[in-house]
N, C-alpha and C positions, 0 to 999 in steps of 0.2 A: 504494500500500500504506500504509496507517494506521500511525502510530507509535506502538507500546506505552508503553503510560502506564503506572510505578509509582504505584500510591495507598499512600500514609501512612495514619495510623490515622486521621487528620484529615479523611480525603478526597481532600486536595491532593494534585498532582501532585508527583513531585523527578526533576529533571531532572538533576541529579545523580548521585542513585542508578541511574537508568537507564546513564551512563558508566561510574559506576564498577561495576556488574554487566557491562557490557562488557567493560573491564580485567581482572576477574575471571575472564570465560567463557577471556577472551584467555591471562593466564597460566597457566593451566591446561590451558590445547591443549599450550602452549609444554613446561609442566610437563612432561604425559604423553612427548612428544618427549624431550626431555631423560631423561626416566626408564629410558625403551627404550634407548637410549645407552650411559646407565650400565649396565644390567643386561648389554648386547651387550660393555661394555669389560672387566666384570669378567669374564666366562664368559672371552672372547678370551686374557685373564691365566692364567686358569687353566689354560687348552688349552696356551699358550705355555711356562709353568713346568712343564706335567707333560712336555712335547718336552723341554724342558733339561733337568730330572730324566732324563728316560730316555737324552741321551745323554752324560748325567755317569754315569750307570751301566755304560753301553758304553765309557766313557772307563775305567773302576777294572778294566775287565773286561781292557780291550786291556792296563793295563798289569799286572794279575796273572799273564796271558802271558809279559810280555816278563819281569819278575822271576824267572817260574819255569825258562823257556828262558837265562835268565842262571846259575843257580842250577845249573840243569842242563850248562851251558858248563862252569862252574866244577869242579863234582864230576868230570867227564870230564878235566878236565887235572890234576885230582889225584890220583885215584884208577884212569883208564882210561885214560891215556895210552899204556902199553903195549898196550894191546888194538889189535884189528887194525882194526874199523872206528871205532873211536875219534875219528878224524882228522872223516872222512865227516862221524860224528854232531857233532861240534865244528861243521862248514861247516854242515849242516842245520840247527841251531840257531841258528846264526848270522846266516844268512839270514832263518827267522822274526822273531829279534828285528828287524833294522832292519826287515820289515815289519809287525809292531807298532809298532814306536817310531813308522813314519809315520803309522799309522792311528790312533795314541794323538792325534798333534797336530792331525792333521783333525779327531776328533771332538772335541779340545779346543775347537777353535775354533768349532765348528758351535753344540759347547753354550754359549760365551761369546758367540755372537750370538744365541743363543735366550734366553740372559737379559737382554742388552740389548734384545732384542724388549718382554719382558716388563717390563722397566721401565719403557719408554716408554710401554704400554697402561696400565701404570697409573700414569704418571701423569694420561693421557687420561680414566681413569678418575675419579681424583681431582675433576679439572677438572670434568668431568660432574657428581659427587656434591656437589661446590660450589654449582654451577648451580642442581640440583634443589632442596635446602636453600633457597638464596636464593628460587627461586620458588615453594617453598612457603608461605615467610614473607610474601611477596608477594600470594598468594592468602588467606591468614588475614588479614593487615592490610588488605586488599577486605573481605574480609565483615565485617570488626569496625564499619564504618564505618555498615550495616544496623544494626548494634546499639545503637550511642553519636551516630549523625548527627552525628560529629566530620570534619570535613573535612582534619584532619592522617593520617590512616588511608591514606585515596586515595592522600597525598601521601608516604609507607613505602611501600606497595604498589607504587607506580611505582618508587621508586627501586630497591625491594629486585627489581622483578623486572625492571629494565634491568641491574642489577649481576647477577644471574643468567644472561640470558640471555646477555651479555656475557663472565663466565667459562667460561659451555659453549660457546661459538662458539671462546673459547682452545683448548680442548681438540679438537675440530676442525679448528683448526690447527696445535695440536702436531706 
């Protein structure tokens, strides 16, 4: 198979710009990767925080229960005590509460692990958006090089998109 020759305005071949259009083609696969990443970590955040949202809502619910069946404890020993089933509704109530109270601290805990979920994806996310950034700059300083036939260009574009690719592999191992 024949090697594509770039021609210059000159004619000549750059054997150069041939690599560095590699580099190019290269960052930019890596780019698109990384992109779907980020897009897949932010959504993931999203999904995460609206689970926590909803059972920090279940959470205000459980405990507007247990305040009301308190409230209701309370008015029955001051105002119903002499009534006949008075006692009964005291126990029934009292019942519900500790089963509220416990169901309060389950979904406590369920939605302080859904927000520590959601932390962590973003900062997966972060990591990723890092990434993407660096290897976009990576892909712009490649093609500036077509423009100015300055060989320090190549030499940005590599690093910026080893340091790219390098922060979105962190966030993969996050």
């Amino acid at each position: 198979m024949p090697e594509i020759e770039i021609k210059t305005e000159g004619g000549e071949s750059d054997p150069l710009g041939q690599k560095v259009g590699v580099v190019a083609a290269i960052l930019a696969v890596c780019l698109a990767v990384v992109s779907i990443q980020s897009h897949r970590a932010h959504t993931t955040a999203v999904v995460e925080r609206s689970e926590a949202n909803d059972q920090w809502s279940l959470y205000q619910s459980n405990r507007i229960k247990f305040h009301s069946l308190e409230l209701g404890v309370d008015l029955l020993k001051v105002l119903g005590h002499d009534k006949p089933d008075a006692e009964q509704t005291i126990a029934r109530y009292e019942t519900q509460q500790k089963k509220y109270e416990k169901e309060s601290k389950e979904v406590k805990d369920e939605a302080t692990k859904k927000e520590q979920e959601t932390l962590h994806t973003e900062d997966k996310a972060l990591r990723y958006d890092l990434g993407e950034g660096m290897l976009e700059i990576g892909v712009v300083m490649a093609s500036l090089y077509f423009i100015s036939r300055k060989k320090l260009f190549p030499v940005i574009s590599l690093v910026f998109g080893v340091l790219g690719i390098v922060v979105a592999i962190s966030g993969v191992l996050l």
